[in-house]
VMD Tcl script that builds the backbone (N, CA, C; Angstrom):
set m [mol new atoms 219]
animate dup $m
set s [atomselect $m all]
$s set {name element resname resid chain x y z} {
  {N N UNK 1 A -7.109 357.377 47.190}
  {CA C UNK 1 A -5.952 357.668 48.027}
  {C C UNK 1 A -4.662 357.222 47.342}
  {N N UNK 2 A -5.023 355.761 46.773}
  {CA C UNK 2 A -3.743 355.327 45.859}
  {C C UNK 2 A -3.041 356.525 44.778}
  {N N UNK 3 A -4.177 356.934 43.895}
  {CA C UNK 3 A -3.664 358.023 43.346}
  {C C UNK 3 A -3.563 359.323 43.695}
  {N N UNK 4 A -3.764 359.626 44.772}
  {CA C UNK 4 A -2.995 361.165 45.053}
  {C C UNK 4 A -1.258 360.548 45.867}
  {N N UNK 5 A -1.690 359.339 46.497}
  {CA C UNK 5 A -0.296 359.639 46.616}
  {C C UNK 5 A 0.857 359.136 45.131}
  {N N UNK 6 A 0.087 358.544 44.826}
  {CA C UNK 6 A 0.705 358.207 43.501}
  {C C UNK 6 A 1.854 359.485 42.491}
  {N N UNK 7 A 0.453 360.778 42.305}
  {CA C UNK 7 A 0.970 361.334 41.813}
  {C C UNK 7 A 1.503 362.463 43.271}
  {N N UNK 8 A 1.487 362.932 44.368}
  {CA C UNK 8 A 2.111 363.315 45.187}
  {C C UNK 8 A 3.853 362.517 44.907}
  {N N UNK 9 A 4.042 361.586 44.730}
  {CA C UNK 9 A 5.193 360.753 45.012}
  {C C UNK 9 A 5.993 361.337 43.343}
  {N N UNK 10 A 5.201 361.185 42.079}
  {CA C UNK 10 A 6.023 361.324 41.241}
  {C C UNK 10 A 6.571 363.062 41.007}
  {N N UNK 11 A 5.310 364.097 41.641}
  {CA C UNK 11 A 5.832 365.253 41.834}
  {C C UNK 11 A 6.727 365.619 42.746}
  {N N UNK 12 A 7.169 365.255 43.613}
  {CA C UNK 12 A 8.848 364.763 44.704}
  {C C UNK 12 A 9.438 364.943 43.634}
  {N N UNK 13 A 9.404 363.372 42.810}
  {CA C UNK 13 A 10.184 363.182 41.533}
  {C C UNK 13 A 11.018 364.187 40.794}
  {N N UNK 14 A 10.061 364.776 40.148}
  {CA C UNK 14 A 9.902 365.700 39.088}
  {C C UNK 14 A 10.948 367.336 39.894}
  {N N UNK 15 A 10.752 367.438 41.301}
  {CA C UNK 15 A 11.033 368.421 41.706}
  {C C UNK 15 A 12.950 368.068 42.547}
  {N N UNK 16 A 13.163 366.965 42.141}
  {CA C UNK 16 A 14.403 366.762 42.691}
  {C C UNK 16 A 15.335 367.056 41.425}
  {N N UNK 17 A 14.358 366.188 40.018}
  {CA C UNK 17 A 15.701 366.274 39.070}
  {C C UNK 17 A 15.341 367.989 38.518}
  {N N UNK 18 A 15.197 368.632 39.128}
  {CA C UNK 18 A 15.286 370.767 38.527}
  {C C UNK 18 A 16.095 370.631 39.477}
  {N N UNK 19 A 16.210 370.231 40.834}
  {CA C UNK 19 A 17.485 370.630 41.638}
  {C C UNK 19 A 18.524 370.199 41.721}
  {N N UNK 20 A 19.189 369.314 40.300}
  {CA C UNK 20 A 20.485 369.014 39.964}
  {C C UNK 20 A 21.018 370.181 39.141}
  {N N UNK 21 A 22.634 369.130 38.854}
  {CA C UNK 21 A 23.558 370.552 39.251}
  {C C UNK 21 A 23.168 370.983 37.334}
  {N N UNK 22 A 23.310 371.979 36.902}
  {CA C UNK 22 A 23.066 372.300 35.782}
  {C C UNK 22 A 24.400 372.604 34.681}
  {N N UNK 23 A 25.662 371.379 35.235}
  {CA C UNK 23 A 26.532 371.009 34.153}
  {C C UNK 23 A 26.731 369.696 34.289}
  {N N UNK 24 A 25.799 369.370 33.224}
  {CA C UNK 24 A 25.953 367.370 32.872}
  {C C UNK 24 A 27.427 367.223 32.375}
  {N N UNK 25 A 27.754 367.840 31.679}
  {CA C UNK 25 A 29.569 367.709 31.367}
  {C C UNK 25 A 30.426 367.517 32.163}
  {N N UNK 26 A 30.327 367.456 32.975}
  {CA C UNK 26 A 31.506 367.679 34.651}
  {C C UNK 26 A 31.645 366.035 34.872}
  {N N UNK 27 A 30.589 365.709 34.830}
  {CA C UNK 27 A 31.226 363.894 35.472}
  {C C UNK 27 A 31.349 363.441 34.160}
  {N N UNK 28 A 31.032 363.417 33.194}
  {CA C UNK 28 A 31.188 362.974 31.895}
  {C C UNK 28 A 32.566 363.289 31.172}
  {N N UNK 29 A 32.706 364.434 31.554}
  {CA C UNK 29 A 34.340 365.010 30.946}
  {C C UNK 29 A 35.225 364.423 31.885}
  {N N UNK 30 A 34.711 364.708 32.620}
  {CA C UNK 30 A 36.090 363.682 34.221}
  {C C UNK 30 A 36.781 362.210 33.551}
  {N N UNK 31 A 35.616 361.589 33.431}
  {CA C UNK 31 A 35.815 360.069 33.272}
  {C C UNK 31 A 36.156 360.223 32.185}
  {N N UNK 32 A 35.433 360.862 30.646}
  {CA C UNK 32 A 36.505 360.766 29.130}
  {C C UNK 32 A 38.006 361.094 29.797}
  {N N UNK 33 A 38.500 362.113 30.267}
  {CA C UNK 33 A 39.716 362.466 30.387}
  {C C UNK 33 A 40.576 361.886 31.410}
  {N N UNK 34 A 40.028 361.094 32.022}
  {CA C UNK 34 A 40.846 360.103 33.106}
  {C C UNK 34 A 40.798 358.459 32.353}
  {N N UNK 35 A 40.028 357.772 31.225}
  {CA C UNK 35 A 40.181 356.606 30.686}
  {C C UNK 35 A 39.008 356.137 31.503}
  {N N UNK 36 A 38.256 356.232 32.270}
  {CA C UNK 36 A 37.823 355.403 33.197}
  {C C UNK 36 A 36.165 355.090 32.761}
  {N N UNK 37 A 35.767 356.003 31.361}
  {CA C UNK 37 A 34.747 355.679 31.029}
  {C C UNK 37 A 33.966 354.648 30.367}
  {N N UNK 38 A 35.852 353.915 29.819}
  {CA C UNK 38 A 35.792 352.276 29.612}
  {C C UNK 38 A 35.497 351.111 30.329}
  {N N UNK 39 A 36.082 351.514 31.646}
  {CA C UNK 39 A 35.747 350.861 33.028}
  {C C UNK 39 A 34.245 350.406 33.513}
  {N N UNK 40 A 33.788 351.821 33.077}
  {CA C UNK 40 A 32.197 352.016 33.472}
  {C C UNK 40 A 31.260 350.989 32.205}
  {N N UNK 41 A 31.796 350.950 30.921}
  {CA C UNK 41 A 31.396 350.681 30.000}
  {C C UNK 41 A 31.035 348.924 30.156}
  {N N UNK 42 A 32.376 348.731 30.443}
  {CA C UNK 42 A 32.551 347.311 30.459}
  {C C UNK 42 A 32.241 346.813 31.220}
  {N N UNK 43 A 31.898 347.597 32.963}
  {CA C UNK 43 A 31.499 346.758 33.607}
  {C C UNK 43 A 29.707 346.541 33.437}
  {N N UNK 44 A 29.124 347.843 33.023}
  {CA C UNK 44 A 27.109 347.637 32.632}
  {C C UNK 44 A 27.342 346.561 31.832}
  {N N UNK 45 A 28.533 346.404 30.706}
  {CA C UNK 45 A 28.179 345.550 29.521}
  {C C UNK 45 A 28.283 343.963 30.423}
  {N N UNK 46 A 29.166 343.792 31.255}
  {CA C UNK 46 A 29.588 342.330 32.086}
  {C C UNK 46 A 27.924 342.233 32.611}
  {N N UNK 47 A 27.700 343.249 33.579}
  {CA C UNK 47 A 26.277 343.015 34.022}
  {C C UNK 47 A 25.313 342.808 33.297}
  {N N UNK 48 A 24.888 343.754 32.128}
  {CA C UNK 48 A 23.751 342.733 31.171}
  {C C UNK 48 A 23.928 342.074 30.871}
  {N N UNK 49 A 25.127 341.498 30.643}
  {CA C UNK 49 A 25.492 339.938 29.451}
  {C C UNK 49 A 24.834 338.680 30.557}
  {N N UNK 50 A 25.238 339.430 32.028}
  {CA C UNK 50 A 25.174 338.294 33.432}
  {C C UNK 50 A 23.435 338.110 33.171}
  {N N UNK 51 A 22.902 339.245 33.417}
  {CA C UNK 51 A 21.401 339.289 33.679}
  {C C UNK 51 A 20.737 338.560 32.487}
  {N N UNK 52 A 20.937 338.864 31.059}
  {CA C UNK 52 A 20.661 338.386 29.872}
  {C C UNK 52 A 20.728 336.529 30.195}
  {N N UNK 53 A 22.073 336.104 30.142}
  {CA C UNK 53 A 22.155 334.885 30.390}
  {C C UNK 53 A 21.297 333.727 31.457}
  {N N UNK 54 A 21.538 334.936 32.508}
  {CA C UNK 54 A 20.684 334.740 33.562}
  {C C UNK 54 A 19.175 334.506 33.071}
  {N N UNK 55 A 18.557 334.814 32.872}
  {CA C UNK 55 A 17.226 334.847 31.981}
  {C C UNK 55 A 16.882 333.698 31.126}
  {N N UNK 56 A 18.095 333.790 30.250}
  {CA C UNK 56 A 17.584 332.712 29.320}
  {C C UNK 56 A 17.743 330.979 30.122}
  {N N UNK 57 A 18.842 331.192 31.198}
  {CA C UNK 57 A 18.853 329.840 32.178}
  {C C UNK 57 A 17.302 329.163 32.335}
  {N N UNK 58 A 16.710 330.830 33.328}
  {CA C UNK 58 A 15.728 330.481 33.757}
  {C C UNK 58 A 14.201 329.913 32.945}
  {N N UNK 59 A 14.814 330.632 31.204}
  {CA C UNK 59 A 13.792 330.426 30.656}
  {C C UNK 59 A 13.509 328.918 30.312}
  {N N UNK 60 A 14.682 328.141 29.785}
  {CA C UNK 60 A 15.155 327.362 29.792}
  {C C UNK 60 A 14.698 326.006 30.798}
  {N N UNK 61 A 14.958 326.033 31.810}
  {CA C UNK 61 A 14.473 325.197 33.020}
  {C C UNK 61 A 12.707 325.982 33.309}
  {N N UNK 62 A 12.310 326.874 33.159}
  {CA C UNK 62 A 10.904 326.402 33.247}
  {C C UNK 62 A 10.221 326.020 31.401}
  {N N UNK 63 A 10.647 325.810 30.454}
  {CA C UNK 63 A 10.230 324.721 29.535}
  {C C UNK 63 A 10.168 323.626 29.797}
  {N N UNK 64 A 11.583 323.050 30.501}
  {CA C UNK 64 A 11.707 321.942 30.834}
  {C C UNK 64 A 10.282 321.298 31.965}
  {N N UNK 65 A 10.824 322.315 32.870}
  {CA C UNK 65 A 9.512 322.060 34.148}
  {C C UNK 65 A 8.084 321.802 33.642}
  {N N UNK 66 A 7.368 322.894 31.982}
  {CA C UNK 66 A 6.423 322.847 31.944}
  {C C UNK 66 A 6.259 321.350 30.836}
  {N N UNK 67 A 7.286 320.811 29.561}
  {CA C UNK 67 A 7.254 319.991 29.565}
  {C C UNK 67 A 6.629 318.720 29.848}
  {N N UNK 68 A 8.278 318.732 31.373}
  {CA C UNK 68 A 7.464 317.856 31.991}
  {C C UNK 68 A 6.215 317.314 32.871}
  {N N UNK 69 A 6.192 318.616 33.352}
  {CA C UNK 69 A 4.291 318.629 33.932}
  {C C UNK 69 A 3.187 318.374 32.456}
  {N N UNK 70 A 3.630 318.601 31.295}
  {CA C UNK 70 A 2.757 318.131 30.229}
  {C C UNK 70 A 2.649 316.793 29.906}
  {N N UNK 71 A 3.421 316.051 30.187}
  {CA C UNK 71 A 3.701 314.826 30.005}
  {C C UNK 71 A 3.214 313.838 31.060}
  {N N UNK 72 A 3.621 314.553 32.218}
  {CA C UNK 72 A 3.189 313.837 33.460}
  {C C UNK 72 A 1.244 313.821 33.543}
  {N N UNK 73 A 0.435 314.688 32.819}
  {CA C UNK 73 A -0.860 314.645 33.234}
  {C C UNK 73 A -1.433 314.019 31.896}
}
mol reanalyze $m
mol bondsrecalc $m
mol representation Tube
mol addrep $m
């Protein structure tokens, strides 16, 4: 059952992106010709740098954690 709906769910998928619009240039030319594709740029780049950092925090404090549970037994 898992896999029929499995693949039931990814054929949805498959049948939404044929019913987009068939000029990818239109939002892409918008934003080159308005400046604003820098906007967009800089803000994914702010967000991975966040998530990236974010990560290595966490990686960071569970060394520590495992560490010290190594030490402690």
């Amino acid at each position: 059952m898992k896999k029929l709906t499995t693949t039931l769910f990814l054929f949805m998928m498959t049948l939404q992106i044929f019913a987009q619009d068939q000029n990818p240039e239109a939002a892409s030319g918008s934003l080159y010709a308005s400046d604003k594709i820098y906007v967009v740029v800089v803000c994914a780049a702010v967000i991975l740098i966040g998530l990236i950092l974010f990560l290595f925090s966490i990686d960071r404090r569970l060394k520590k954690l495992e560490k010290y549970s190594s030490t402690k037994n």
